[in-house]
One Martini backbone bead per residue (centre of mass of N, CA, C, O) as a GRO file, in nm:
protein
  335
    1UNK     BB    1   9.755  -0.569   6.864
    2UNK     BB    2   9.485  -0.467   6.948
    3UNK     BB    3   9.194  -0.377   6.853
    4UNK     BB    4   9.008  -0.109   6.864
    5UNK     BB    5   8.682  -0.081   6.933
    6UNK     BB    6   8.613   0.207   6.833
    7UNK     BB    7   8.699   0.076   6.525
    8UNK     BB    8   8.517  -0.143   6.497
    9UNK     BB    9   8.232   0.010   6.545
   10UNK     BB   10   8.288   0.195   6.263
   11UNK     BB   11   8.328  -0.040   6.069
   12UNK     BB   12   7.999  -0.136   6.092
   13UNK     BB   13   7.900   0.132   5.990
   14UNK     BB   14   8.022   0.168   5.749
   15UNK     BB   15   7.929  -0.102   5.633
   16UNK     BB   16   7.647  -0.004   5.617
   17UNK     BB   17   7.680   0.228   5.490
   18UNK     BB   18   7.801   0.150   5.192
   19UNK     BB   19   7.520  -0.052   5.170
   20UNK     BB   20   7.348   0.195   5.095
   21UNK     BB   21   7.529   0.307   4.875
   22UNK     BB   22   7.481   0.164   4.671
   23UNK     BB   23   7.141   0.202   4.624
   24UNK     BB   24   7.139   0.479   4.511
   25UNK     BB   25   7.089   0.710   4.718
   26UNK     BB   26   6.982   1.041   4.869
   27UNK     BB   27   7.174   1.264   5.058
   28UNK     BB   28   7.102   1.516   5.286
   29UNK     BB   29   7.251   1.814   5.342
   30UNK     BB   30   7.223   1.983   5.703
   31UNK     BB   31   7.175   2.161   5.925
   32UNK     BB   32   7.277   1.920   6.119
   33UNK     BB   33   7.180   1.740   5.918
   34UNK     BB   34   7.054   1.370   5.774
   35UNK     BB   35   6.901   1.245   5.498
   36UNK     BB   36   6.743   0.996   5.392
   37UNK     BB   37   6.613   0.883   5.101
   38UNK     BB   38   6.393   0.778   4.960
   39UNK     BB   39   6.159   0.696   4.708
   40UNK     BB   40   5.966   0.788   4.937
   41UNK     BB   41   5.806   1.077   5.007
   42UNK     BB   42   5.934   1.360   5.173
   43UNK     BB   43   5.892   1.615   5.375
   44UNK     BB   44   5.995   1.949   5.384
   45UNK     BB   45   6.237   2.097   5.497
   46UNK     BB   46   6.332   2.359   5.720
   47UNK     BB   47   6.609   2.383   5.629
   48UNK     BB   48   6.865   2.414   5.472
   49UNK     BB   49   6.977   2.208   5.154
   50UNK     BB   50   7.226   2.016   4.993
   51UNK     BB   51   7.176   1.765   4.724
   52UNK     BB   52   7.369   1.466   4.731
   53UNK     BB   53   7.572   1.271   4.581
   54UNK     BB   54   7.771   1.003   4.750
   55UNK     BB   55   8.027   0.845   4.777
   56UNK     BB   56   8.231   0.606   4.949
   57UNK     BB   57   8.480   0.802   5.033
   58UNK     BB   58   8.272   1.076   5.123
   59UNK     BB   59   8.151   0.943   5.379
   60UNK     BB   60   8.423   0.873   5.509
   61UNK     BB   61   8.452   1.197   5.517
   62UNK     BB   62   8.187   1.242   5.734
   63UNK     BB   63   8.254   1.051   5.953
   64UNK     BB   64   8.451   1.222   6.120
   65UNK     BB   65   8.188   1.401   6.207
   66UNK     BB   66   7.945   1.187   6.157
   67UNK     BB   67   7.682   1.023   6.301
   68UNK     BB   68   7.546   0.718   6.105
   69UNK     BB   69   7.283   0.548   6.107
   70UNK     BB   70   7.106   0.282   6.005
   71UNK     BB   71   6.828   0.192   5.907
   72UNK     BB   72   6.544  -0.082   5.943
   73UNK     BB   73   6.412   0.043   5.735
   74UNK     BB   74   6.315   0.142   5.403
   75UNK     BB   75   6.232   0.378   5.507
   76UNK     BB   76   6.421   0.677   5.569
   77UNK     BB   77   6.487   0.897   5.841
   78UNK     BB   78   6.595   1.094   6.038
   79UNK     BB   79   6.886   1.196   6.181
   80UNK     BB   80   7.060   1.293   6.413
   81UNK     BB   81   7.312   1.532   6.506
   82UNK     BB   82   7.611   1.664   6.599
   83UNK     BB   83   7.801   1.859   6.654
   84UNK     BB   84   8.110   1.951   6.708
   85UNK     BB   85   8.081   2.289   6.735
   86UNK     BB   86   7.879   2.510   6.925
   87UNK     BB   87   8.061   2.777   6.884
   88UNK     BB   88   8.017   2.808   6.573
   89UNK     BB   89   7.742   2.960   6.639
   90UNK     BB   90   7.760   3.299   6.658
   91UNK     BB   91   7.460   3.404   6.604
   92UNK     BB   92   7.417   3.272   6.896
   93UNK     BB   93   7.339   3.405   7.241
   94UNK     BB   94   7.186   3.156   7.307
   95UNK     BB   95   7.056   2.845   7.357
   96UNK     BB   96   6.732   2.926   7.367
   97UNK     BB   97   6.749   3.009   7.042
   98UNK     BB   98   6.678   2.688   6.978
   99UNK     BB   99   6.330   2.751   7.112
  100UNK     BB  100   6.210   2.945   6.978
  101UNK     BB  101   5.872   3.045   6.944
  102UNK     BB  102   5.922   3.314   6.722
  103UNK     BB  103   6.098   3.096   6.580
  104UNK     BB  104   6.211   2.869   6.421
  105UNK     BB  105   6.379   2.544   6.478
  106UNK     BB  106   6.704   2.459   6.424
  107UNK     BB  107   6.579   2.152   6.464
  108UNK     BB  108   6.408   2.060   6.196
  109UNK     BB  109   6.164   1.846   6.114
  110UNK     BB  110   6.143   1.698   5.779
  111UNK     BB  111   5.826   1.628   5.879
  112UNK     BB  112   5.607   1.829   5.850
  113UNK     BB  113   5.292   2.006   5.962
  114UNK     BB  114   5.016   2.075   5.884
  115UNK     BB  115   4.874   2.368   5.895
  116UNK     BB  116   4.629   2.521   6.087
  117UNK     BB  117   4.375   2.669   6.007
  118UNK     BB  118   4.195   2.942   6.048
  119UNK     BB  119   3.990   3.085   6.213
  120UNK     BB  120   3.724   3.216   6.208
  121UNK     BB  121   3.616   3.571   6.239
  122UNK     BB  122   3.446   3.718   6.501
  123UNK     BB  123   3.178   3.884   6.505
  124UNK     BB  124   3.364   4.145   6.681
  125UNK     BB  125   3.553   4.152   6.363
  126UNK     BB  126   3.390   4.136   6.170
  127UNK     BB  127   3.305   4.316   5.875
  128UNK     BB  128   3.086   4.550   5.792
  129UNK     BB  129   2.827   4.686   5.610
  130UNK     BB  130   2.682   4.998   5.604
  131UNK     BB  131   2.420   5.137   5.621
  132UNK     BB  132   2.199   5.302   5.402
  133UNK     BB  133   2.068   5.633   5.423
  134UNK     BB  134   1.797   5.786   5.407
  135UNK     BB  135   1.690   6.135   5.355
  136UNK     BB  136   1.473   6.316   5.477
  137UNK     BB  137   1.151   6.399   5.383
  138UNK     BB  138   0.879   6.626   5.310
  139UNK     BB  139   0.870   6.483   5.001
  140UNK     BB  140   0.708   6.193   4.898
  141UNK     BB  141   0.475   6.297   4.655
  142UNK     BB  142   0.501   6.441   4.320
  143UNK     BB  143   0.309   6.646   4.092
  144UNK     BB  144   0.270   6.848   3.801
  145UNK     BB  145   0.229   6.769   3.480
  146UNK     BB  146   0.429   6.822   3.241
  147UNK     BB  147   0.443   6.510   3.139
  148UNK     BB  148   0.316   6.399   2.858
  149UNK     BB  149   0.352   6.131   3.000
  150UNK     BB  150   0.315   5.846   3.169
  151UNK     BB  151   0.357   5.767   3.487
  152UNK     BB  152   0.436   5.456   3.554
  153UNK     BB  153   0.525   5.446   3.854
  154UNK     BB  154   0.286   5.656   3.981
  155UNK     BB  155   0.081   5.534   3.795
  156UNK     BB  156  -0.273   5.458   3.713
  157UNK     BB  157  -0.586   5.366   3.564
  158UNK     BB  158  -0.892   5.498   3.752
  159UNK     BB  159  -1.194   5.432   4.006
  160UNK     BB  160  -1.210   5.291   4.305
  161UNK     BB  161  -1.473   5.480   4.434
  162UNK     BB  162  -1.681   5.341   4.182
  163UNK     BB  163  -1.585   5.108   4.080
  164UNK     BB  164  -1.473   4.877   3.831
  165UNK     BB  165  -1.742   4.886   3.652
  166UNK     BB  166  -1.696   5.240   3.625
  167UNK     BB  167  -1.507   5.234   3.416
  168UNK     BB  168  -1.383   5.410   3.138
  169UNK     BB  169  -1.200   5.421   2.817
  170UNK     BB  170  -1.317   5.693   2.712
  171UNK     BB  171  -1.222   5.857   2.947
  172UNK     BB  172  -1.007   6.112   2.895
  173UNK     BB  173  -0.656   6.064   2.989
  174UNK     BB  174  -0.429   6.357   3.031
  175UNK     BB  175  -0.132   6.540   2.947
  176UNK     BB  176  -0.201   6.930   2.943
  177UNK     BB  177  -0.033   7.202   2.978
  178UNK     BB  178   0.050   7.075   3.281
  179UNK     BB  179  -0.206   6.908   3.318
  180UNK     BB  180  -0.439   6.723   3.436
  181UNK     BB  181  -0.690   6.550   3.232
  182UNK     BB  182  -1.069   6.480   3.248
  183UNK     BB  183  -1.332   6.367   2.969
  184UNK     BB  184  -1.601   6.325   3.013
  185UNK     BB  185  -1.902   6.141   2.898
  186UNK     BB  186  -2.163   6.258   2.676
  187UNK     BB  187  -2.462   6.080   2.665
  188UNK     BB  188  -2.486   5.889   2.939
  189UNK     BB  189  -2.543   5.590   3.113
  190UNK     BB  190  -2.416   5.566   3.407
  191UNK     BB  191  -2.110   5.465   3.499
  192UNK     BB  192  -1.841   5.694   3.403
  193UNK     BB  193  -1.490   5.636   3.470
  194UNK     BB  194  -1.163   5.834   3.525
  195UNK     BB  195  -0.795   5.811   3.591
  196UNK     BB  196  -0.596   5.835   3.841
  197UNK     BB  197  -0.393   5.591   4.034
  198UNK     BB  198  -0.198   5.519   4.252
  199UNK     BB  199   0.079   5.253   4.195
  200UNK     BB  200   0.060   5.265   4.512
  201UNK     BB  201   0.051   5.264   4.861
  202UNK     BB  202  -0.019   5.488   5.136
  203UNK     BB  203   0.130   5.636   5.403
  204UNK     BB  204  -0.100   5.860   5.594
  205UNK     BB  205   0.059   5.924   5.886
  206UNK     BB  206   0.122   6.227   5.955
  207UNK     BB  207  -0.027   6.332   5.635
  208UNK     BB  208  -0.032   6.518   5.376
  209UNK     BB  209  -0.261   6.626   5.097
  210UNK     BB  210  -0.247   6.756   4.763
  211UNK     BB  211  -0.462   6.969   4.494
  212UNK     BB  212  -0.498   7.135   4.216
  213UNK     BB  213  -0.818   7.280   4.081
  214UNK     BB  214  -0.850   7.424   3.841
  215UNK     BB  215  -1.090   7.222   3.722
  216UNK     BB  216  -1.422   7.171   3.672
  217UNK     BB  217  -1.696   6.950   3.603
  218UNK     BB  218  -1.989   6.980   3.466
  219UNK     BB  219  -2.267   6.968   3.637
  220UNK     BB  220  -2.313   6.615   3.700
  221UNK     BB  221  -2.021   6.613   3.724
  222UNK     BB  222  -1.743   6.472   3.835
  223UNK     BB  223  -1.512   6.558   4.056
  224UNK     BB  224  -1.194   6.398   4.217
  225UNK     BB  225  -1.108   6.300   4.529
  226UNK     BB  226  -0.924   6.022   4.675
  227UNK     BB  227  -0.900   5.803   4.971
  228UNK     BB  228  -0.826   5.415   4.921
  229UNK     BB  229  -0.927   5.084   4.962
  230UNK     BB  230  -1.221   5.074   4.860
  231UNK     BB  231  -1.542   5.083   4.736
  232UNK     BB  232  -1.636   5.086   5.068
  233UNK     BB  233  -1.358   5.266   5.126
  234UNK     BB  234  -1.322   5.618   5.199
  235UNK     BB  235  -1.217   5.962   5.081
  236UNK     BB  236  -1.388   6.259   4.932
  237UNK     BB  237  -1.390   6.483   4.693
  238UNK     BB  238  -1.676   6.639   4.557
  239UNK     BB  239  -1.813   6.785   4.295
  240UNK     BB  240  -2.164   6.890   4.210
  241UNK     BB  241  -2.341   7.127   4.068
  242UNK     BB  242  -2.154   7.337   4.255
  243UNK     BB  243  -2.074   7.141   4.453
  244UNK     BB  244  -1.903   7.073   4.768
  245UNK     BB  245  -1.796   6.732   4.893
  246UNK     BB  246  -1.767   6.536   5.241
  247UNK     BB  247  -1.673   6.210   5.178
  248UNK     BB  248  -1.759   5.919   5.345
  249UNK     BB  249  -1.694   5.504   5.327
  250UNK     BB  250  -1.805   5.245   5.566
  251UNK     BB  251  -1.834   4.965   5.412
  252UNK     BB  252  -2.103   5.143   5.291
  253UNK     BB  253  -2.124   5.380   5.443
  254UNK     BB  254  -2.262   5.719   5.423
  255UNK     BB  255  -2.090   6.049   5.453
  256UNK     BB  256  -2.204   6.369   5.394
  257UNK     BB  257  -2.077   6.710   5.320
  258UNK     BB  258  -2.095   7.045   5.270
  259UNK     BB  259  -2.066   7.308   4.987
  260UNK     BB  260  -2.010   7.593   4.801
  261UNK     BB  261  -1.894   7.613   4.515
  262UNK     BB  262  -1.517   7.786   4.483
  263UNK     BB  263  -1.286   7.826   4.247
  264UNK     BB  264  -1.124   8.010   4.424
  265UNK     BB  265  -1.139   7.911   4.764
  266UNK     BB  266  -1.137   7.605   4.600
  267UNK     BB  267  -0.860   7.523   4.481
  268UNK     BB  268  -0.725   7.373   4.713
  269UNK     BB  269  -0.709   7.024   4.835
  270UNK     BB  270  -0.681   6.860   5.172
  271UNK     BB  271  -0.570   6.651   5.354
  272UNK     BB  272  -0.554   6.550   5.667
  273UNK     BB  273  -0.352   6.365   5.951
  274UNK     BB  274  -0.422   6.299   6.295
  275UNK     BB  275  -0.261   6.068   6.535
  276UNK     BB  276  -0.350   6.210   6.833
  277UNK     BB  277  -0.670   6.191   6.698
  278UNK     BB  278  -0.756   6.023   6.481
  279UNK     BB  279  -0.798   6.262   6.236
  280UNK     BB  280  -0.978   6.363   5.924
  281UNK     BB  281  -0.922   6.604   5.705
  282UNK     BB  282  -1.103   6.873   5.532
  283UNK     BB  283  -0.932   7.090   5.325
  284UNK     BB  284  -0.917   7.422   5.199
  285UNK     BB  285  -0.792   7.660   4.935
  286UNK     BB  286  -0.644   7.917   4.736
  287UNK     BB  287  -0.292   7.937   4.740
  288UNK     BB  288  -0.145   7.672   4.926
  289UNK     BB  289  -0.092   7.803   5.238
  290UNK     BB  290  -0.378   7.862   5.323
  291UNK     BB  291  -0.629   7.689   5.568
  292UNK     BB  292  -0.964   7.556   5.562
  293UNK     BB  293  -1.207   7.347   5.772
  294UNK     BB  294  -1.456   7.126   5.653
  295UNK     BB  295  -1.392   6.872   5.758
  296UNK     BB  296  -1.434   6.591   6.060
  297UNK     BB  297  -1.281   6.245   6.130
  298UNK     BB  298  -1.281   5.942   6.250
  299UNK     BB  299  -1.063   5.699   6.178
  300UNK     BB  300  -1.192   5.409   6.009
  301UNK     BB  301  -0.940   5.379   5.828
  302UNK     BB  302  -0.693   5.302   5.756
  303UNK     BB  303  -0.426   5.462   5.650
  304UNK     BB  304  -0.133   5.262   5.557
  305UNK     BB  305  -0.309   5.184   5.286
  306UNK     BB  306  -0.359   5.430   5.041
  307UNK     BB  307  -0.467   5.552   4.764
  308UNK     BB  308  -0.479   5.805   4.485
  309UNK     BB  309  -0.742   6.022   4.363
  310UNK     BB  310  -0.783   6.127   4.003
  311UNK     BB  311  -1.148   6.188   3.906
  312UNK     BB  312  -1.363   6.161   3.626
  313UNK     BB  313  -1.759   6.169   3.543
  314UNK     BB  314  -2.065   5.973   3.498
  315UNK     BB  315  -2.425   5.863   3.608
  316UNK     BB  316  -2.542   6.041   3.367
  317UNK     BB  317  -2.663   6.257   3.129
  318UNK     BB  318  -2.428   6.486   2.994
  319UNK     BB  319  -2.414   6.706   2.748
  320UNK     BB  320  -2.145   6.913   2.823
  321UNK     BB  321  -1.907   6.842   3.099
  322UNK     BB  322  -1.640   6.899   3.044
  323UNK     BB  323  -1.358   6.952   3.237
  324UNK     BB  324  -1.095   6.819   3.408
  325UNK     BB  325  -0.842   6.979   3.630
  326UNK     BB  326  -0.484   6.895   3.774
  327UNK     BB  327  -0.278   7.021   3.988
  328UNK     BB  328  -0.037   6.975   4.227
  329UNK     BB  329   0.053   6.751   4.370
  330UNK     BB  330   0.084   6.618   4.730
  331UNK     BB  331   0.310   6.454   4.999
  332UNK     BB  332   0.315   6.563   5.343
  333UNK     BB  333   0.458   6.612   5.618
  334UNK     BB  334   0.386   6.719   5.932
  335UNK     BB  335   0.497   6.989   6.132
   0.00000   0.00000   0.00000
């Protein structure tokens, strides 16, 4: 009898499986698959797989399910093979399931391209961290002078209306009893001042300031308030020999009003700015409540950068100066 040709070309594949299988490789046994691994690491397959080291007679017992052709390369690839019957996959409910993109496909290719990295999230959908809003308050800046210690936050000690040269550390600048006090050097020639001035400038557009003046020096003793950009630009109240003066300086020109000094009725002490007409006031006070207007000018001194000084000081000899004392400095929005 011939030999039927389709036993002979099973013997040729057997025969080529067999010599695969001496070179003692791992056969991958998995859902429909079968790998052969060589030595060289393959990428790792997707479907469930278990790894086993079949012999020769093993090979032959799994070739009646499955054609294994040999490959031809030294590292092998893996080979499809067909199910011996579709209808055993009870679980898939139609054909398309093998091939459905929202999971993997049923047919798995040992070697897998590695996943694309995710793109950065759009301008539109990254999350911002939103920004801290400061509460608005009508007090940006004030002190009562309870501290006995220097606040160094919020002032500096000096006298910038008189000028770097006439600063004299030796006019006793202290908080005492509650309140600002600054007390001139007697029978001194020149300008010896000293006092407090904030330790950054102020924006004072549609801002009042003001100050409650205790007590000024007496005789040619100045007691001074003043908003400055520098010794030849400022504005300031000044007291001087019970005289109270409405001064400004501009570049170096001075101007100044005055009125007879009353501790009762000009106790409290007021700049005012108003944008609408940048116009700056003079105003004093009896009870830091009810102001009345003393002097009014067109602001030529930029407002949005001004230091805030409390000082006082001798251009000449004074027997016996006496103390300024200032409590309740206050910086506030306009109403």
């Amino acid at each position: 009898m011939e030999f039927p040709k389709w036993k002979k070309s099973l013997n040729i594949i057997l025969s080529s499986v067999e010599r695969v299988a001496r070179v003692s490789k791992k056969v991958i046994l998995g859902a429909g698959v079968i790998t052969l691994a060589s030595n060289q690491p393959v990428a790792q397959t997707q479907v469930p797989a278990h790894e086993l080291i079949l012999s020769d007679h093993e090979i032959k017992k799994y070739s009646a399910k499955f054609l294994l052709k040999a490959a031809t390369r030294p590292s092998f690839a893996t080979r499809w093979v067909q199910h011996r019957s579709h209808s055993s996959h009870s679980s898939h409910s139609s054909h398309s399931s093998h091939y459905s993109s929202s999971s993997p496909s049923h047919y798995s290719s040992s070697r897998s391209s590695s996943p694309s990295p995710s793109p950065p999230p759009s301008s539109s959908t990254r999350k911002t961290t939103p920004k801290r809003t400061t509460p608005s308050t009508s007090s940006v800046s004030s002190d009562d002078f309870n501290n006995s210690a220097h606040s160094l936050i919020k002032w500096s000690l000096g006298s910038p209306s008189s000028g770097a040269a006439a600063r004299d550390t030796l006019v006793s600048v202290t908080k005492r009893n509650g309140r600002l006090e600054i007390t001139p050097r007697s029978q001194t020639t020149g300008k010896h001042f000293n006092g407090y001035v904030s330790a950054s400038t102020l924006d004072l557009t549609d801002k009042k300031t003001s100050v409650e003046v205790v007590q000024v020096a007496t005789s040619t003793a100045n007691t001074i308030f003043s908003l400055v950009s520098d010794k030849d630009n400022w504005y300031r109240f000044v007291v001087e020999n019970s005289t109270l003066y409405f001064q400004s300086n501009i570049t170096g020109t001075k101007a100044s009003a005055s009125t007879s000094y009353s501790p009762l009725q000009h106790r409290f002490w007021r700049f005012r700015h108003d944008s609408a007409s940048n116009i700056m006031y003079w105003e004093t006070g009896s009870d830091g409540t009810t102001w009345s207007v003393r002097h009014a000018t067109t602001a030529k001194i930029p407002v949005t950068g001004l230091y805030v000084e409390l000082s006082a000081g001798t251009y000449q000899p004074v027997t016996n100066p006496g103390i300024a004392a200032f409590d309740n400095f206050r910086v506030v929005i306009l109403d």
